[in-house]
C-alpha positions in Angstrom: -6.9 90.9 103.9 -7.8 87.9 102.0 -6.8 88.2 98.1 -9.3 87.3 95.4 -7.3 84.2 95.2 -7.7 83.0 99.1 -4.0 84.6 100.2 -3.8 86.0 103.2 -2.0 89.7 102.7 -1.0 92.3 105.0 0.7 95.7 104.6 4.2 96.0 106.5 7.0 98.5 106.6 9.0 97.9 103.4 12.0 96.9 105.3 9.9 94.3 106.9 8.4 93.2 103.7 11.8 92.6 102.1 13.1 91.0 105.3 10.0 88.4 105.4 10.5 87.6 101.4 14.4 87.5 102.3 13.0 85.0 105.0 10.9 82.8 102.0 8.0 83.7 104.6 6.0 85.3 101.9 6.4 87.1 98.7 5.3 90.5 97.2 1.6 91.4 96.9 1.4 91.9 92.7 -2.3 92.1 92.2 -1.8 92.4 88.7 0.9 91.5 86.1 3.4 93.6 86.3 2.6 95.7 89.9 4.5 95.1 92.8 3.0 96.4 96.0 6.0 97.2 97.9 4.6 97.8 101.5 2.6 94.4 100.7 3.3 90.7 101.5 1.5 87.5 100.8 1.8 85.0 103.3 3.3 81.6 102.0 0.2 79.1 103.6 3.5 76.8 104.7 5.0 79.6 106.8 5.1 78.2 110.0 5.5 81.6 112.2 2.6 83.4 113.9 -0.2 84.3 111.9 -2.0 86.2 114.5 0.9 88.6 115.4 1.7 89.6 112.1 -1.8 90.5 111.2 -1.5 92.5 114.8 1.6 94.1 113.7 -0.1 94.8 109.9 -2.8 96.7 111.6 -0.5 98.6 114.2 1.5 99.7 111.4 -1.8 100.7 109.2 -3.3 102.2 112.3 0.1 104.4 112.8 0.0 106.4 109.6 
């Protein structure tokens, strides 16, 4: 999805949340003060790794459940 605020955010495994933030790839989805989305990651715009396969992997991973 795009946030409110023009971020593009996707919904991951944890692990591969954390491992992404570890990476300074992205950071946790908090769409308000105070709530952390845990299975959410916003995108850093200077990330320089493939856009299009982590949206595909977000949506294989949505589609799974």
């Amino acid at each position: 999805m795009v946030s409110s605020k023009g971020d593009f955010v996707v919904k991951l495994p944890k692990d591969r949340v954390s491992a992404l933030v570890a990476a300074r790839a992205g950071s946790r989805f908090e769409p308000s003060k105070g709530r952390v989305m845990s299975e959410w990651v916003v995108v850093d715009p200077d990330w320089t790794g493939d856009w299009l396969s982590l949206a595909r992997e977000a949506m294989k991973f949505v589609n799974g459940r």
